[in-house]
N, C-alpha and C positions, 0 to 999 in steps of 0.2 A: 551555592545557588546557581541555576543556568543560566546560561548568559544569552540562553532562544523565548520567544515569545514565541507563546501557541497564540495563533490566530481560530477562535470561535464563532463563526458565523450563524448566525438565527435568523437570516431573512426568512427563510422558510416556513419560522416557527411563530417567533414576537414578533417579525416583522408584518407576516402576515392577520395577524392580531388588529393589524389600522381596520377601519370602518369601510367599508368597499375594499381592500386590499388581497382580498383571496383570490389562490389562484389556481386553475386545475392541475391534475396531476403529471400532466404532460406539461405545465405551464413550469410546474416546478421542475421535473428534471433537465429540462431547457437548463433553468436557472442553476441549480445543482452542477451542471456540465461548463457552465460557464466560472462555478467557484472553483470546481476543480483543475481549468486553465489557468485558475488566480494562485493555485497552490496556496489554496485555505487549506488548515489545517487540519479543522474538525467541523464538519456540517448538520447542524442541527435540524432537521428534514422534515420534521413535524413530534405531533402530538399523537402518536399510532392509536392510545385510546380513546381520543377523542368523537372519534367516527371512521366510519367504513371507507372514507372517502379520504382520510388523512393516514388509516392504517396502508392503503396501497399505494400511497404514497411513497411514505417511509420505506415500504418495499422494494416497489419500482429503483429509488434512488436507492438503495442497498445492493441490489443486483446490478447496478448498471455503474457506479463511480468506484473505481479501485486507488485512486490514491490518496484521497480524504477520509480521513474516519467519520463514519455515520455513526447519528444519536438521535435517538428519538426521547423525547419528557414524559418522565411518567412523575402522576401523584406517588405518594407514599403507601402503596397500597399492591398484595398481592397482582390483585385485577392488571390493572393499569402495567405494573411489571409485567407480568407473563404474554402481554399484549404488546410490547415495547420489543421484547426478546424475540418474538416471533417474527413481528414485523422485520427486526434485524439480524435473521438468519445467513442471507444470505450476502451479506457484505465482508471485506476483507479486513475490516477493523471494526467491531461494533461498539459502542457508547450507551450505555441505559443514564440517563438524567435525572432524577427522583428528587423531589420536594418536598418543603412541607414548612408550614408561617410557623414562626418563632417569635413573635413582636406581642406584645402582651397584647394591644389592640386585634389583631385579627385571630389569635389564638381564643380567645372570651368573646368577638363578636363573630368572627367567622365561622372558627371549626367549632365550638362551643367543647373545647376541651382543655384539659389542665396540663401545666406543664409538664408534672410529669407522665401525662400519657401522650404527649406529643414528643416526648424524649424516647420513650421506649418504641412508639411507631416510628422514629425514622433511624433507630438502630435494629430494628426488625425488619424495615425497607430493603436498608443498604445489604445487608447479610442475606437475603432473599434474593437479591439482584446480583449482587458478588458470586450466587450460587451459578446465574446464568451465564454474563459473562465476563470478562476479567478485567474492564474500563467500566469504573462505575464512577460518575460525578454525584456528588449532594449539594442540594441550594437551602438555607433556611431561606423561605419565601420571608419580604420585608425583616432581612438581617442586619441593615444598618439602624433600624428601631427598637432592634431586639436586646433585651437586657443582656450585658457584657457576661457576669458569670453565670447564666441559664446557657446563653450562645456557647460557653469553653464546653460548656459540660456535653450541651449536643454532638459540638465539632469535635473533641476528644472520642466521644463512642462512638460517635461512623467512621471514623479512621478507622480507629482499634477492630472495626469490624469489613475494611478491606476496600474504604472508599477512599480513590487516587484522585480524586481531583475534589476542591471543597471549593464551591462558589459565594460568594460573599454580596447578595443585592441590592442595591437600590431601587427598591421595586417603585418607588412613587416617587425619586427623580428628587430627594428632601436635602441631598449631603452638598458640603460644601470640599471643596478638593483638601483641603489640609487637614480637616479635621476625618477626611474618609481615608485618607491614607495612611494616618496615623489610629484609623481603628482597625485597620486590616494588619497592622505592623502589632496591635496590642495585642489581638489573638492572636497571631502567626508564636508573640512572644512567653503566650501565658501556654498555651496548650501543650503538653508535655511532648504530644507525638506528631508535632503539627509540619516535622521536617519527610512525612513518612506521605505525604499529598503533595498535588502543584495547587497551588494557591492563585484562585482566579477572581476576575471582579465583572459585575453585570450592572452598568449605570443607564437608568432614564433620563431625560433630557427635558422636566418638568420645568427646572428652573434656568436652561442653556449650559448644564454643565455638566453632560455626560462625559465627552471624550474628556475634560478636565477633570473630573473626578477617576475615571479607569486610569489615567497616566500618574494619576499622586497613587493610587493602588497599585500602580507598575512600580512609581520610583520610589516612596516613602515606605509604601507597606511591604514591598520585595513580592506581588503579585505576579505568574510568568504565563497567566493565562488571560485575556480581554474577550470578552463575549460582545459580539458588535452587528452590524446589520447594513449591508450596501443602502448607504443613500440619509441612515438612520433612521431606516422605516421602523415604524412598531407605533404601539396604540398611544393615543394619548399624544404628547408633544414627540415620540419617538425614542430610540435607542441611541447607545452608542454609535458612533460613524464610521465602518472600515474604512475608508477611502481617507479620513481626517488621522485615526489612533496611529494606522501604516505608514502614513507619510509623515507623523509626528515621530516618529520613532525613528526612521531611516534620515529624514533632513536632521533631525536633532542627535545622532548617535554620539558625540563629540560628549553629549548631557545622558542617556539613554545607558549606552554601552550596550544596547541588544542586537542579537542578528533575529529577521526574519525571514520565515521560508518562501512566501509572498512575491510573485509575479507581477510586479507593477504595472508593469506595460497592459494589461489586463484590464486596470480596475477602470478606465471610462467606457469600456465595454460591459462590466458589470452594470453599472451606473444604469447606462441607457437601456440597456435590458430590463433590468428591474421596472425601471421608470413605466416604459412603455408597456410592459406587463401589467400593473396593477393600475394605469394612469395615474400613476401620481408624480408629476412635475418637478422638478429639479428650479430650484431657483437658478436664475441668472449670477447671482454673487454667493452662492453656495462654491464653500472652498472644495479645492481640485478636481472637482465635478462638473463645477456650473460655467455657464459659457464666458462668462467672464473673467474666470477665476485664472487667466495667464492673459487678460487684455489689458491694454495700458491707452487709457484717454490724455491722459497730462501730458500737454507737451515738455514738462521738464522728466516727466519719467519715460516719456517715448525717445526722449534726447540719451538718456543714460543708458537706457537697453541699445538702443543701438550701436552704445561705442564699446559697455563691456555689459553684457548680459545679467551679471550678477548683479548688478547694481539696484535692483528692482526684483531680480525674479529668485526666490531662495530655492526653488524646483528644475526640472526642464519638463518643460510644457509635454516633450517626447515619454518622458521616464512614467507619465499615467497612462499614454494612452491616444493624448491629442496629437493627429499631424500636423505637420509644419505648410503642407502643401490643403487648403481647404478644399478648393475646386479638385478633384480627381478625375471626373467620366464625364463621358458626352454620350452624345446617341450613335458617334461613330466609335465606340469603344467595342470590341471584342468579350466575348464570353472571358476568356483569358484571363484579360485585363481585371473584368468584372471579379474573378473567382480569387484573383491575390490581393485584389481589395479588401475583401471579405477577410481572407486571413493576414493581412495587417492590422484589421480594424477586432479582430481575436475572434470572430463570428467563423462559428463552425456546423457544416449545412451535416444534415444525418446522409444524404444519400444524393448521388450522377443528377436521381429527378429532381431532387430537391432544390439545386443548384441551377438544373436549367428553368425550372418554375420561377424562381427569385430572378433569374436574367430577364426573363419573357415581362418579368411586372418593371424591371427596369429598363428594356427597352421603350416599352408602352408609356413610362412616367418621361425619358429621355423625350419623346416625342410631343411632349408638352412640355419642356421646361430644360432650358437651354443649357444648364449649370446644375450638374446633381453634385451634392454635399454628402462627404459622409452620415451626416445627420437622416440625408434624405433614405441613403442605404442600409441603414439602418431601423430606420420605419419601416419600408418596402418589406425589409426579411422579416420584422416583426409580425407584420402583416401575414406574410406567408405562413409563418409558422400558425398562429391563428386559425386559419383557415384550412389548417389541415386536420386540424380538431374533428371535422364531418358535425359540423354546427348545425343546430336546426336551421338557424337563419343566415343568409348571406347576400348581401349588396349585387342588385346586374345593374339597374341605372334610374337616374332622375331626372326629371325635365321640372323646370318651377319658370313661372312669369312673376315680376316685379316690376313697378313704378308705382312713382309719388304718387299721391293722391289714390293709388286704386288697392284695395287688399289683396297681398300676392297668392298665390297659388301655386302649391305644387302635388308633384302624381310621382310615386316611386314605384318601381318596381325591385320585386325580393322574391330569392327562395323560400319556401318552406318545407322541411325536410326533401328539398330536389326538384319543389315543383314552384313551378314562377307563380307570381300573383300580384295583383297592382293594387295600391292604395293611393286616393287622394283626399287630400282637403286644403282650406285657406290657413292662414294664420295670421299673427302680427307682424312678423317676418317671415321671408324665403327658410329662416333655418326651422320657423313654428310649424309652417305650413309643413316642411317634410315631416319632422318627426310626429306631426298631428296624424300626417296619412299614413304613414306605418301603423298608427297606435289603433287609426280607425280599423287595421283586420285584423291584427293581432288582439286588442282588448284585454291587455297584460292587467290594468291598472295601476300599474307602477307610478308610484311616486317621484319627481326628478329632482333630486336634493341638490344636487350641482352641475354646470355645465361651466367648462374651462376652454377654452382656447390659445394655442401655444404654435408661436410658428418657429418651425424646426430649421427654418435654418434665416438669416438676415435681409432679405429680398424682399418684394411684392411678389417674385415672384415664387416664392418660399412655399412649401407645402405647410397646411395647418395640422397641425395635430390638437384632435378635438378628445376631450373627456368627458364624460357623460356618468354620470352617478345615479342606482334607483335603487328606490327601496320598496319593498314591500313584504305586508305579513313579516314584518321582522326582520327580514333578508336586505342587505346592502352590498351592492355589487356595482362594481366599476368596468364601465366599455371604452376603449380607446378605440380613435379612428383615425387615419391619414390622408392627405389629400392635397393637390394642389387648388379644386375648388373647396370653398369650407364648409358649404354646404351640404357636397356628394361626404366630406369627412364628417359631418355631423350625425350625416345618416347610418356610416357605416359602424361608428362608435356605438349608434342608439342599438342597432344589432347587434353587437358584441356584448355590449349590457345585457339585453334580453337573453341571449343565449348564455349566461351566465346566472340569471337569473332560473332559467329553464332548470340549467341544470342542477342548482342548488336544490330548487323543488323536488326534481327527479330522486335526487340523494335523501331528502327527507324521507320523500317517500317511501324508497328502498329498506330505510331504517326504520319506518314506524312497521 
């Protein structure tokens, strides 16, 4: 058996499956670009049949990442294949992904079909897809509910029919780590040709035990594939956690014995990207991620770190990602200075302008705020990137009055497709009244399901980074914004939402 673990990554795919967590096509290969500095393995880049808008996706990232294998998920079905292969024409390693439920539950309430037509559709999938091109994965969708000798019989004929990787999921997050490990060890043992695939595992985190269920699939079942997701994003309580399975695996190899191809120094740069992509927040005691997660309050554990490191810390705070040095730039910093920040922090700009744009936003934030943090530098270029989208809407400025006793008041001003325009109104607060006066010209109707605030980095004087969630007609889309006021960040979230919103409609529409 190998002694490497394939790293599989689905932010793109399940991850972006959360409720506001879609992200545009530029948003993704952003992200795509950032897995393949991480030296992921295999990049699951979407759903190409899903829509017009995921099929150029999958494209865009085929063309553009040569060192990750690209996959796109298809159903079990002609359609969906020949749409998958297309899409992955032009990548240097392609992946077709093909599914299909096996769990007696969703076989009789879903597909309304019988087992054995759900056995010969995904031995017709696999052979279909094998024709296109020569990385073919299978998943029984809901595998760990699925009856033990109906599962041998499926997993024995997509083999025999030229499928190299078989996926084993926990689609609803139900397994408990001993008894999941020992059911990927039972098939691996009963299947006649089960040595002729890599044997991989895809856990939800319904009941907090993703990364513990894929690791007893690693070590108990001889598993050498982990399907996982920066941050554990994905729908529902979320996926497995790259950042958690990778550093389980390398702090533990003593237990493990695996090598992985994996860039560590990488992944808190993933992290924050993703984060800031989709707005969705990173807890503070979220392991090797979250800002706590190499801090030490006790003073008996700040006494032993200081005399021998190991004493407290089983990682080095460096080997993810975190500096050692918080404070880096001032406003007397050099472009220079700025541009080896950036590729410390693994941020990599596309182009000379793009670099001086991101300086120009960080001298102007330098100019307000004494002490830039990485954190801060990392908004900033989020931001940038954002804005190079050519959004309908975009933030020029706000003025608002407040005091006690009087209902405050605010007036913003915004592009719309290029051309300025002022909205005001009151509200209950400075942050109601802005996003009230946007809403008075735009007249989105959007629904505001959530509004979050998160300050990036430990000061008053800290910029906020605000979230902003809306829905409408069905649609949920998530706006992030930055700021040192939280206000002016409130506002520029609510626009990013909308423009997100904009464009999901535009997509429909495109498609109907």
């Amino acid at each position: 058996m190998s002694d490497k673990l394939i790293i599989f990554d689905t932010t793109l795919r399940d991850g972006e499956q959360s409720p506001g967590a879609s992200m545009t096509r530029d948003e993704k290969l952003r992200i795509a670009r950032q897995l393949e500095r991480l030296k992921v393995d295999v990049i699951e880049a979407g759903f190409a049949a899903s829509s017009n808008g995921d099929f150029e996706a999958v494209q865009l990232i085929a063309q553009n990442i040569k060192d990750s294998t690209i996959c796109s998920l298809s159903r079990a079905n002609d359609r969906d294949i020949s749409r998958a292969a297309e899409a992955l024409k032009g990548a240097n390693r392609a992946r077709i992904h093909t599914f299909i439920a096996t769990s007696p539950l969703h076989m009789e309430k879903k597909l309304r079909m019988s087992p054995d037509q759900v056995a010969e559709q995904a031995k017709q999938a696999v052979r279909f897809a094998r024709n296109l091109v020569d990385d073919v994965e299978f998943s029984p969708e809901d595998g760990y509910r699925s009856d033990v000798d109906f599962l041998c019989r499926v997993l024995e004929s997509v083999i025999a029919e030229g499928a190299t990787t078989i996926n084993v999921p926990d689609t609803v997050g139900y397994a408990i780590p001993e008894l999941y490990g020992n059911f990927i060890k039972t098939l691996r043992e009963r299947i006649p040709n089960s040595d002729k695939a890599v044997w991989s595992v895809h856990c939800h985190n319904d009941l907090g035990m993703a990364v513990a269920n894929s690791l007893a699939g690693v070590k108990i079942g001889g598993a050498r594939q982990v399907e996982c997701t920066i941050n554990g994003l994905g729908e529902r309580a979320g996926n497995c956690s790259l950042e958690e399975v990778v550093m389980a695996i390398k702090t533990r190899r003593d237990y493990f014995g695996l090598d992985l191809g994996i860039d560590t120094r990488h992944i808190l740069a993933a992290s924050r990207m993703v984060s800031q992509t989709t707005g969705f927040v990173v807890q503070p005691n979220k392991a090797v991620v979250g800002a706590n997660a190499f801090a030490h309050a006790s003073g008996i554990h700040q006494d032993g770190v200081l005399k021998a490191r190991d004493t407290y810390e089983i990682m080095r705070a460096e080997d993810v990602g975190w500096s050692a040095n918080k404070i880096v730039l001032g406003k007397l910093s050099g472009r220079n200075a700025f541009k080896q920040r950036l590729q410390e922090l693994g941020v990599q700009m596309e182009s000379e302008s793009d670099i001086n744009a991101a300086f120009a936003r960080f001298k102007e934030l330098a100019d307000r705020k004494s002490e830039i943090f990485d954190e801060d530098i990392l908004a900033l270029v989020s931001e940038e990137n954002v804005q190079h989208g050519n959004e309908q809407y975009a933030f020029v400025s706000l003025s608002q009055h407040s005091e006690t006793g009087e209902r405050p008041q605010a007036s913003v001003v915004f592009s719309v497709d290029g051309k300025e325009v002022r909205g005001s109104s009151d509200g209950n607060g400075p942050v109601d009244a802005s996003l009230k006066a946007i809403e008075s010209h735009v007249k989105s109707g959007a629904e505001m399901v959530l509004y979050s605030v998160n300050a990036i980095s430990g000061s008053t004087e800290s910029q906020g980074e605000v979230t902003v969630r809306l829905q409408n007609s069905g649609r949920v889309v998530n706006g992030v914004g930055a700021d040192p006021d939280i206000v002016v960040a409130s506002a520029k979230a609510y626009l990013s939402a909308l423009n997100k919103l904009q464009s999901k409609a535009d997509h429909v529409a495109a498609q109907g």
